[in-house]
C-alpha angles and dihedrals in degrees: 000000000000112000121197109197106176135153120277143200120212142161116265089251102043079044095055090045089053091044085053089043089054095048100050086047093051080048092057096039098052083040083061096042092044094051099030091106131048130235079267090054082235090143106243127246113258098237101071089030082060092045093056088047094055102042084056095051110016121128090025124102098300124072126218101274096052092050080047089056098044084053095058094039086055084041091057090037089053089049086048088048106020099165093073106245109109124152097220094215090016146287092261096061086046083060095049092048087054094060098041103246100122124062121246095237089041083050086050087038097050084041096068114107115216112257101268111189126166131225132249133204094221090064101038105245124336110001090204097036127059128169117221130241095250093054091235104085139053123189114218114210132190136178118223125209113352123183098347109127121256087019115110111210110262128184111215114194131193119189104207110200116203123248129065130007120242120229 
């Protein structure tokens, strides 16, 4: 797995979208952590973990394959610290919550896991992120609904142009 992590510039609304995006996806991922083991300990199969993960977060922002891939990523936090009691952002900024010294938005903030989705071979490559020709830019996509009832299917894009991050 090769993973690029590099600074961005958006617009406030395509920022927002992503920062929704991010917090629907650290949601599903502590949902998966927090359920990847059963009352025995015996760790759980990813399928209905999976299916637990998506019953609780279907038809929002995230597709399917991005709750899939929040699953596995809760699944392989659960196998580094198996004995449930993860900090999601550290024990030190807890701490530091605790004693109010932190302020509740900077602890949700802080709290936001980075968009982590795999690859697959039958879309050649990441089928959500995709790196422009001219090596400067990346479009975010995102489909909306799905087969919820009542929700019609809407792809949502984001073009990320390198540089500076925005506050």
């Amino acid at each position: 797995m090769q993973t690029v992590s590099l600074p961005y510039r958006c617009s406030a609304e395509d920022q927002a979208f992503l920062d929704d995006c991010r917090r629907v996806y650290s949601a599903a991922v502590r949902t998966a952590y927090a359920n990847a083991a059963d009352a025995s300990g015996a760790p759980v199969k990813q399928k209905p973990l999976r299916d637990l993960v998506k019953s609780r977060f279907a038809g929002g922002v995230l597709d399917a394959w991005a709750l899939h891939c929040a699953t596995l990523e809760g699944m392989d936090l659960h196998k580094r610290v198996p004995d449930g009691r993860m900090v999601f952002d550290g024990r030190k900024d807890l701490e530091r919550r605790g004693k109010g010294l932190l302020e509740p938005k900077d602890w949700k903030r802080a709290r936001l896991r980075p968009m982590t989705i795999r690859s697959d071979k039958n879309y050649t490559g990441n089928r959500h992120f995709r790196l422009g020709k001219d090596g400067r830019s990346c479009t975010f996509t995102m489909l909306q609904g799905g087969r919820i009832k009542g929700k019609p299917m809407v792809r949502r894009s984001v073009t990320l142009r390198a540089g500076t991050m925005l506050p």
